[in-house]
N, C-alpha and C positions, 0 to 999 in steps of 0.2 A: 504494500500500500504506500502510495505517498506522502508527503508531508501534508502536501494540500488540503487532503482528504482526510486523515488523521486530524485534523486540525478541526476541519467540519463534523468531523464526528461528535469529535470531542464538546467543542462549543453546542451541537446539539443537546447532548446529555446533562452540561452544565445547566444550558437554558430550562430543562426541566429539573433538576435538582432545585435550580436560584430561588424558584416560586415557593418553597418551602420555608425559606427561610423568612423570619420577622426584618419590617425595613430596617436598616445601619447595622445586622449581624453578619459577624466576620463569616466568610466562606474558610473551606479547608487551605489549609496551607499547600503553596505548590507544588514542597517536596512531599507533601500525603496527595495529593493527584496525580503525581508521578506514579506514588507507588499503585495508587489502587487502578488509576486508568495502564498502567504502562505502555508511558508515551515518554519522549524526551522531555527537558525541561523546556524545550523551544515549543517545542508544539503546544503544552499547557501556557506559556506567556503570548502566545501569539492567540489561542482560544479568549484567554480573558480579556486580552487586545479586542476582539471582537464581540465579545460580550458587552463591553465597556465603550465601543462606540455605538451599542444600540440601546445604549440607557440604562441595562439591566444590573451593572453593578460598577461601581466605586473603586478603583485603586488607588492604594495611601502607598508611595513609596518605604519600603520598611517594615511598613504594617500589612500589607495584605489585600483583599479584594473584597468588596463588603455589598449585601444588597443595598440595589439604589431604592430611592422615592421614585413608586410610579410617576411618569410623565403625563398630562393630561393632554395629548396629543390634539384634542377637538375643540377643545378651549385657546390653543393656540394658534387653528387655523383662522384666515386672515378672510377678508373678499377680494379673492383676484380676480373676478370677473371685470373689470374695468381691462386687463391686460388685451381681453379678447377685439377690444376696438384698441388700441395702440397698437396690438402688432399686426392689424390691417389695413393699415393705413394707405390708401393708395399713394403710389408714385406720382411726381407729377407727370403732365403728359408728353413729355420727348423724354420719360426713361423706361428703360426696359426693366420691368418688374424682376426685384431679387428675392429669387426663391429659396430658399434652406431649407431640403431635404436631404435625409441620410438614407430614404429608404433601402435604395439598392447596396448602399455599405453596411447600414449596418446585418441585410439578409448573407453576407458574407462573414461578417464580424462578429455575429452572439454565439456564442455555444451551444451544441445541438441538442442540448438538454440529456438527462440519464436516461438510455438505453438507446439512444437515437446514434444511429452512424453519421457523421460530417462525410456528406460530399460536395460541402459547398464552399468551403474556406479558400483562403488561399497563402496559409502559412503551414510550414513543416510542423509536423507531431514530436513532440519531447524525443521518443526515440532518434528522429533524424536530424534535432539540432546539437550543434558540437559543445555540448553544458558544461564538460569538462574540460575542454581549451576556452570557452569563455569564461568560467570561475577562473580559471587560472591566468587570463588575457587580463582582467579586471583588478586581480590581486597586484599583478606585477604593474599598472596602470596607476594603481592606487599611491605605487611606492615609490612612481617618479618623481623628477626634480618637478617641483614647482604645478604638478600635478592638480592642486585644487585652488591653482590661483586663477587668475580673469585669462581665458586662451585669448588669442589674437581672431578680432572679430570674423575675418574669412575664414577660419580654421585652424588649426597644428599645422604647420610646414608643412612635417613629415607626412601628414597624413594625403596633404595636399597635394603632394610629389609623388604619393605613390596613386591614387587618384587619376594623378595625367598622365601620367607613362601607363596605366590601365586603360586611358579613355581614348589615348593616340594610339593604339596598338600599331602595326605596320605600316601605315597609312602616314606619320610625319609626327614631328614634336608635338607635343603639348606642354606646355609652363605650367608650373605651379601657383604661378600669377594668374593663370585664367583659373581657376579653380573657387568654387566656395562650399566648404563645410556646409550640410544643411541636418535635420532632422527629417532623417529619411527619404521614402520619395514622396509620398503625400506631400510633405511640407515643403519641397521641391516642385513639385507642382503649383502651390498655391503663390507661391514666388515668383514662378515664373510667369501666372498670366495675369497677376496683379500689378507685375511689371512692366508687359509687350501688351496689353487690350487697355484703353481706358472702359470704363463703366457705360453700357449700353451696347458697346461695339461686337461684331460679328468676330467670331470664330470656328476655324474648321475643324474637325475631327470624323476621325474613320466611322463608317457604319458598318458593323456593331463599332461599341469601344469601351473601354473604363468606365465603369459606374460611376467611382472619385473622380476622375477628370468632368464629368458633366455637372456634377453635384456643387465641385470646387467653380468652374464657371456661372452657373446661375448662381450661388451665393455672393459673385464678384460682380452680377448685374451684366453679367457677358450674355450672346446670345450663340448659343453651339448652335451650327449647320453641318449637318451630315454632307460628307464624301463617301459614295461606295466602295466599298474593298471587295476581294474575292481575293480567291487561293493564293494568289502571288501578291497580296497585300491592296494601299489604295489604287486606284484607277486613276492615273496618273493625268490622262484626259479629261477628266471629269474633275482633276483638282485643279488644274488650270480653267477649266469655264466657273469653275464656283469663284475661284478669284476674282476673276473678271465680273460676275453677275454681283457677287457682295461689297466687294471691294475691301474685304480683310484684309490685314496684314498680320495675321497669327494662324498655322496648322498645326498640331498636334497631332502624334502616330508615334506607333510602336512599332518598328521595321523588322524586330525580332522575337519571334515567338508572338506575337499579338495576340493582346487577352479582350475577348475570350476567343478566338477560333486559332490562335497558333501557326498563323499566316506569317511567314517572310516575305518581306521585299526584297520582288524580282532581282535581279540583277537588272535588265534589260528595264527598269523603271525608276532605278535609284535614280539616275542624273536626268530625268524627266523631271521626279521631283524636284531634286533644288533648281532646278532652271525654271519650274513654275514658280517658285515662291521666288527667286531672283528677278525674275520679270515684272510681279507683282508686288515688289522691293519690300516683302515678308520675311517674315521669321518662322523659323520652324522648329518649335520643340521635340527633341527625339526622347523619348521614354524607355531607354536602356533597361528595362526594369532585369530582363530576363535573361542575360548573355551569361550567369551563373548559375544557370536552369538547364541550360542544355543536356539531352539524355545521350546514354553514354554511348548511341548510336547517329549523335548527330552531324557526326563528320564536321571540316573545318567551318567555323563560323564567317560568314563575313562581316568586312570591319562597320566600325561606326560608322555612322550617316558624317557625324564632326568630325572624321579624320581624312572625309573625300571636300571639306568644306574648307579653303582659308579665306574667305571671305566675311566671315562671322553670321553665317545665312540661320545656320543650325546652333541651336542653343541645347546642350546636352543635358543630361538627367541619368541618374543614376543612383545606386542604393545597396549598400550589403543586408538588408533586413530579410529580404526574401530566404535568401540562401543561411540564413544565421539562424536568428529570433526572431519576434515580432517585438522582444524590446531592445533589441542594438538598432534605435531609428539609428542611423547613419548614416547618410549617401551627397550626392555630389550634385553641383550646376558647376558645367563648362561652357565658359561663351568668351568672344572676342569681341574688343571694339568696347564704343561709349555704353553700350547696354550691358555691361561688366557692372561698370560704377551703379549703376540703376538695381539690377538686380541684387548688389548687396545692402542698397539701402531699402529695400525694399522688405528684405530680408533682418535687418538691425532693425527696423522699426517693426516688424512681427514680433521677432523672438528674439531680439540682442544676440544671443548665439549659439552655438549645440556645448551644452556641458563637458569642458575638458575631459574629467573620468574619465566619462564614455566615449570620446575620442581615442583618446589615449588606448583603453582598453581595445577600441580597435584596430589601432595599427599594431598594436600586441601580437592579435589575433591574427593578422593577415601578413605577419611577418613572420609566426612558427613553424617551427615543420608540420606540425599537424594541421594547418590551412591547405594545400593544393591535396592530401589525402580526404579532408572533410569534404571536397568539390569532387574527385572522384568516387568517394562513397555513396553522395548524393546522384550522381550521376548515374552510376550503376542502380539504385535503387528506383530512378525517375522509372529509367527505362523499364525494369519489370514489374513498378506498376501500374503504368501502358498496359504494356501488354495484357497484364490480367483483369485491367478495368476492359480493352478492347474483346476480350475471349469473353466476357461476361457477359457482355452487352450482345456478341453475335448468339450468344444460347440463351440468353432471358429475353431481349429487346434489336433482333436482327432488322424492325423496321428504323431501329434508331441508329445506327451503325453512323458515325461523323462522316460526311462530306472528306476532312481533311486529318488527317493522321498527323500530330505536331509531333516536332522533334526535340521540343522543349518548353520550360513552362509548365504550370503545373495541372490545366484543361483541355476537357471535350466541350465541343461545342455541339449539341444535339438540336438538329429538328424538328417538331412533333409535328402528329398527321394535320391536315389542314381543317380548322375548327374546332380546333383543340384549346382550351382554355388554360393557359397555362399555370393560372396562380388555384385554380381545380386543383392542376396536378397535383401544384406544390404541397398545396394544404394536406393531401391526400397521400403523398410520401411521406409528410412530417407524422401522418396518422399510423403511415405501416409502418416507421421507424427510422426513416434516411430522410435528410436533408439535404434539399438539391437549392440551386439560385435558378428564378425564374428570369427570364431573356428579357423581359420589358425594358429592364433597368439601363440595358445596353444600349439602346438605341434612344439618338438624340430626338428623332422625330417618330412615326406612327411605323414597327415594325414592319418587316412583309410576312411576317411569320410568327408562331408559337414558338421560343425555344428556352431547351435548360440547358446550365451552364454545370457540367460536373467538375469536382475537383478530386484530383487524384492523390495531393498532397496530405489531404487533413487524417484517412484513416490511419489507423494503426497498423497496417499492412496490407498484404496482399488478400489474407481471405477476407478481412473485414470489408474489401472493397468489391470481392464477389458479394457478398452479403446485401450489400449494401445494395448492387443491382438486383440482386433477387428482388428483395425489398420492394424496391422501385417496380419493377415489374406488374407487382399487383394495385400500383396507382395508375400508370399509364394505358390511354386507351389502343385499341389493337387498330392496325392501319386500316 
């Protein structure tokens, strides 16, 4: 069992002993908790940690943990009904209404609840993050020189240097000058179109694409316009007419591995792209999210969009969370030119800057010997569970078989029969036990289809992910 879960146990049990007790009497002592739950001393001070932020009981340091005075919760609520006309306040009329929804993130982001399989995430399972060169990355992070003073607003140097020689791969230099520390890639995202779109203004993005890239735009008062993609990524024709017809100057794509369908850009369409957005004297954010994701059959990768750029056309993005944790936010903007200076103020005025530590602790990490072995372990494990979400789906769901077989990244992109209600589905897997992400959320404007979005990362293996399609099986309707 884990600590986690020990911990919940525990705090459960307490919660029904506490009601016993008269209000202001001491609870047992930690080391009689220890003895009778036999649990560490961490797990019983982290249980009354949690007790104690939900009112139920009193810690005296020295003295102990004591029952608290009920809180008379109903008595202290307020009228907040006045909120509901403040925060609908219409825009005036030349602004494009700022929407703030998390719907589609957070059906990625909650947990699938007990007994439910996650196939909807899109971060590695405890098993397959490296928890033992990160404790150890963080330790020796902790114990650097000057480690918990104020870092340098772009970033750690070092961190910053190893960053650009990551993001020039073959393709030409990159400085550590162009570089900026961020909190992760979300927060890289929001940087960079709070940077390149004033408020009201058009923006391009792939259809399907990012949930958080649409979300992060309408909450910035942007207005996303879909560009088609297919198998070989966007339609490189069709991004040059949408220039022309909007008259944007911001596209955003993910060239490799695209989430959700796993679509690379062509070769034969790279230099279409920046020559559209050169023409139409744009910017194009690349969303590197997934060039750590590669499966261990994906042969060589082609380079960055910003290493075929010296013109400063491509504004780069990038992030070690994926392939880590979901809490080493930590990743990168690459850009040249006057829109450098822009996107770090941009950046200082969101967040001042990413927490040395954890800096620190990651250039730790991706300096050890144990970093290029964590990226082949992942690598190997991508690939066979592909494969076994692919076998699962041809014997439970052969009408759902993907269009496009990714070679990296951690999704299928499935399309249901036509008239298919997709958020049915979903409900309806969450009922048999699996949790899938419904397609709505992908597309900027009125899908052309029903689709789910599976992830292959979140199970705990290979059969949990046959499982998991079994599962699915008896929510989805027959073609």
């Amino acid at each position: 069992m884990n600590q986690s879960s020990s911990v919940a146990e525990l705090a459960r049990s307490l919660r029904d002993e506490v009601t016993r007790y008269p209000v202001g009497e001491r609870l047992p002592s930690s080391r009689a908790l220890v003895d009778r739950y036999k649990v560490s001393p961490v797990t019983v001070s982290r249980a009354l940690a949690l007790l104690a932020a939900e009112g139920l009981v009193v810690t005296r340091p020295g003295a102990g943990a004591y029952r608290a005075a009920p809180v008379d919760v109903d008595g202290q609520r307020g009228d907040t009904s006045w909120q509901e006309v403040s925060l609908s306040a219409e825009p005036a009329a030349d602004q494009v209404p700022r929407t703030v929804d998390a719907t589609g993130l957070l059906a990625t982001l909650r947990p699938p609840g007990p007994g439910v399989i996650g196939l909807h995430s899109g971060y590695l399972p405890p098993a397959l993050q490296p928890e033992r060169a990160l404790s150890a990355a963080l330790a020796r992070a902790g114990r650097r020189p000057d480690a918990w003073q104020l870092p340098p607003l772009e970033g750690v140097a070092e961190l910053r240097s190893w960053f650009a020689r990551d993001i020039a791969g073959p393709g030409g230099p990159r400085t550590p000058g162009e570089v900026l520390v961020t909190a992760g890639g979300q927060s890289a995202i929001t940087t960079a179109l709070r940077a390149l779109a004033p408020p009201g203004a058009p923006v391009l993005v792939e259809s399907p694409t990012y949930p958080g890239l649409l979300a992060v735009a309408r909450a910035s008062g942007l207005r996303p316009v879909p560009v088609p993609a297919d198998a070989d990524g966007v339609r490189a024709d069709l991004l040059a007419d949408a220039f022309r017809a909007t008259g944007a100057r911001l596209f955003v794509c993910q060239p490799l591995f695209q989430n959700p369908t796993g679509a690379v850009l062509a070769d034969d369409r790279r230099a279409a792209v920046l020559a559209a957005a050169r023409e139409a004297g744009a910017f194009i954010v690349e969303d590197d999210y997934a060039r750590r994701l590669a499966h261990e059959d994906a042969g060589p990768l082609p380079p960055t969009l910003a290493s075929e750029d010296p013109d400063g056309v491509v504004v780069h993005l990038c992030s070690l969370t994926k392939v880590t944790s979901p809490n080493l936010r930590v990743g990168a903007i690459a850009a040249r030119g006057p829109v450098l200076e822009r996107l770090r103020a941009v950046q200082v005025v969101d967040s001042f800057f990413v927490p040395r530590p954890l800096q620190e602790a990651a250039l730790e990490l991706v300096g050890a010997p144990a970093w290029p072995r964590h990226l082949r372990a992942v690598a190997a494990e991508l690939r066979a569970r592909r494969t076994a979400l692919l076998t699962a789906l041809g014997g439970e769901l052969p009408h759902l078989a993907p269009a496009q077989v990714p070679r990296g990244g951690f999704h299928l992109w499935l399309r249901l029969p036509p008239g298919t209600d997709e958020a049915a589905v979903t409900a309806a897997a969450q009922r048999a036990g699996v949790a899938v992400a419904p397609g709505r959320a992908y597309f900027a404007a009125e899908p052309p289809a029903a689709h789910l979005r599976l992830s292959l990362a979140t199970a705990a293996g290979t059969a949990e992910l046959v499982e998991g399609v079994r599962r699915l099986s008896a929510a989805c309707p027959p073609p």
